[in-house]
C-alpha positions in Angstrom: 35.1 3.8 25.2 32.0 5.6 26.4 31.5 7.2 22.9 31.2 3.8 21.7 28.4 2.4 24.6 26.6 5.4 23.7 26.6 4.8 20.2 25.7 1.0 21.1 21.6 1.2 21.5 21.3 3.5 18.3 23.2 0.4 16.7 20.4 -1.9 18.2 17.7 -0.4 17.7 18.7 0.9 13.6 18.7 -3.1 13.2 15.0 -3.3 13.2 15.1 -1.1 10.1 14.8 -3.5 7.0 16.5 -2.8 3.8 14.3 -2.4 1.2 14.0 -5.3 -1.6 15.5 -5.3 -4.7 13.8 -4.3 -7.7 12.2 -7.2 -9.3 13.3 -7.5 -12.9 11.1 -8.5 -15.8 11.1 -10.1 -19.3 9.1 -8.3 -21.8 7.2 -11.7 -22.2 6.3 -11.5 -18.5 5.0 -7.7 -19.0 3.3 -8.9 -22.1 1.7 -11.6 -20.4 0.2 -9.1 -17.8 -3.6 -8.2 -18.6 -3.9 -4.4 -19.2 -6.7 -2.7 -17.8 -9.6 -0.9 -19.6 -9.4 2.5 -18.9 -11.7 3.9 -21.2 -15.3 4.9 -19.8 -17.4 7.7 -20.2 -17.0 9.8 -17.2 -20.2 10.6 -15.1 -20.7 13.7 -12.6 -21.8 10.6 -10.2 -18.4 9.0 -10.9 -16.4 12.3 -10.7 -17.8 12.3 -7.2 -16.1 8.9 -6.1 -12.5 10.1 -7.6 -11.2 10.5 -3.9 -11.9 6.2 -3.7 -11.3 4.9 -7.3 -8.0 6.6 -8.9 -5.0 4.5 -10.4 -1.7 6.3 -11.0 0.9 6.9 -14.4 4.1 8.4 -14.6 5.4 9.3 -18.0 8.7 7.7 -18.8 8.6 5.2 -16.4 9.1 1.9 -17.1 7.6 -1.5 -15.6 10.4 -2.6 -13.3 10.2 1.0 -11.6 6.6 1.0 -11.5 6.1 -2.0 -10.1 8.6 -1.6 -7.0 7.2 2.4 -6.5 3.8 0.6 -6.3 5.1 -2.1 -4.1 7.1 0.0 -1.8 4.1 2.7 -1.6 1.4 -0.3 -0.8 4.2 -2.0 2.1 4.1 1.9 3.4 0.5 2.4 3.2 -0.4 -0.5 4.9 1.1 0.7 7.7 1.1 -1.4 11.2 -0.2 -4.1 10.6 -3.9 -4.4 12.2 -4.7 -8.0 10.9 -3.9 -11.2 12.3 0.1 -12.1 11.3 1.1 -8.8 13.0 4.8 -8.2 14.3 5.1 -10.5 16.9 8.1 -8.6 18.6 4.9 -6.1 19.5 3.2 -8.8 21.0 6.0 -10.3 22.9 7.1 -6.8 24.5 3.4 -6.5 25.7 3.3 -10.3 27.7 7.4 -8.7 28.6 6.1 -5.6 30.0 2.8 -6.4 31.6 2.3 -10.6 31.5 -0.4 -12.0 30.3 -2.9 -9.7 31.0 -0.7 -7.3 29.0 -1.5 -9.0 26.0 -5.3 -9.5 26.8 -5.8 -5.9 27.1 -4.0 -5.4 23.8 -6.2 -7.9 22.3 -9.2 -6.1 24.1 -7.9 -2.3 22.9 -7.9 -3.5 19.6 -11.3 -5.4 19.1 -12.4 -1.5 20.4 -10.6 0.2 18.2 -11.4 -1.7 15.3 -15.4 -1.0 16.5 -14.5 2.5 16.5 -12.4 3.0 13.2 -13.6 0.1 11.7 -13.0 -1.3 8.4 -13.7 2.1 6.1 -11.3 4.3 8.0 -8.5 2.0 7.8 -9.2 1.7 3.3 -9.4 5.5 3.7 -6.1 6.1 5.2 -4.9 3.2 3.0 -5.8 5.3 0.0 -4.7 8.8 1.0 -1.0 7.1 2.4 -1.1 5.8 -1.7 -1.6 9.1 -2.7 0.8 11.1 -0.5 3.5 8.0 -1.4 3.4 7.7 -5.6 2.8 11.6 -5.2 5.7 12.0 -3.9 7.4 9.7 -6.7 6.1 12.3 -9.3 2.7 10.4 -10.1 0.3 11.5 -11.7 -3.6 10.4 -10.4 -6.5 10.2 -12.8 -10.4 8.8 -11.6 -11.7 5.6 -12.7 -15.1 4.7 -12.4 -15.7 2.3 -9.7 -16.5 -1.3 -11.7 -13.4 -0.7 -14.1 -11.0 0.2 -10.7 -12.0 -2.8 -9.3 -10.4 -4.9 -11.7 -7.2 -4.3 -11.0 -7.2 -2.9 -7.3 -7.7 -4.0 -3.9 -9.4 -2.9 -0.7 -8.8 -4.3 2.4 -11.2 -3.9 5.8 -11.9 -7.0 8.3 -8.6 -8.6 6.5 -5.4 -8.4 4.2 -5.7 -9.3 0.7 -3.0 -12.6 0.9 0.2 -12.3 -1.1 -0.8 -13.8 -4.3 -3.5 -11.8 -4.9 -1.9 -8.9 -3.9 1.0 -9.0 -6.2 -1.6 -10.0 -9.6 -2.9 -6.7 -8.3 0.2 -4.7 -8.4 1.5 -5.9 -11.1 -1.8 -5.1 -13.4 -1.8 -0.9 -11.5 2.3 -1.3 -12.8 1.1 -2.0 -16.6 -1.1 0.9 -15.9 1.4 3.1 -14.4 3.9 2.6 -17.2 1.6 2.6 -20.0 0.4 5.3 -22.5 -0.4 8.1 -20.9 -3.7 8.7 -19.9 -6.1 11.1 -22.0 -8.2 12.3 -18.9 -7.6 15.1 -16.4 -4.9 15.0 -14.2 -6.5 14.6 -10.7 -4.7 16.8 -7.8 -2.4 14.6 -5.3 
């Protein structure tokens, strides 16, 4: 009996753990239908300099399906908690639980400060190294893109998150990329 009241809040608490989504299956005529990128440009010193910001990621052998979910599982992780408006509300509840009301102003407070402090560069930095250190550690390969090109199929988020929509049209255009031909430029390190 006590074995199993001890074992009862690791129970709880593992609940808040979501499963991850199922892969998302597509048609060839829905991959087909998904604009590829231009990746061809002639590489600058000024552009090699900007690498660290504006990559995109391939993996030989992989197909779409995978690609996609690695890219969406790797961009859920790398967005890390959330900072914009539509956060987890069971954060903001145990605040006004624990303190009241003025609980939750001072968290509203601490975070106007932080963001002055961090603001919206630090958080697309550690955004991009979190994307790096995730389809890195899923055997991807990075290559540099100069920046007008990466922006046509990536994302940056500061004061606010892209919404859903455009994210996805996003990921699904870096998951063409990532299970494409490969890439005749230099492997960049992870």
């Amino acid at each position: 009996m006590m074995g199993a009241l001890c074992a009862l809040p690791v129970a709880v608490s593992a609940q808040a753990i979501k499963a991850p989504a199922p892969i998302r299956h597509f048609s060839s005529d829905e991959v087909a239908a998904i604009e590829m990128p231009d990746l061809a440009f002639d590489a600058t010193p000024a552009d090699a300099e900007t690498y660290d910001k504006y990559f995109y990621f391939h993996r030989d052998g992989t197909d779409f399906d995978t690609a996609f979910n690695d890219l969406s599982e790797c961009d859920a992780l790398a967005s890390g908690i959330s900072y914009y408006g539509g956060g987890d509300p069971a954060m903001a509840n145990y605040y006004v639980a624990q303190y009241g009301l003025a609980g939750a102003a001072g968290g509203v407070i601490g975070s106007a400060i932080a963001d002055a402090i961090f603001g919206s560069a630090e958080r697309r930095r550690v955004r991009r190294v979190n994307m790096r250190n995730c389809m890195g550690f899923k055997g991807y390969d990075r290559f540099g893109m100069e920046r007008e090109r990466w922006q046509s199929f990536n994302f940056e988020e500061g004061f606010g998150r892209v919404n859903d929509e455009k994210r996805t049209a996003f990921l699904l255009k870096q998951a063409r990329v990532a299970s494409g031909p490969k890439p005749s430029t230099e492997v960049l390190p992870r």
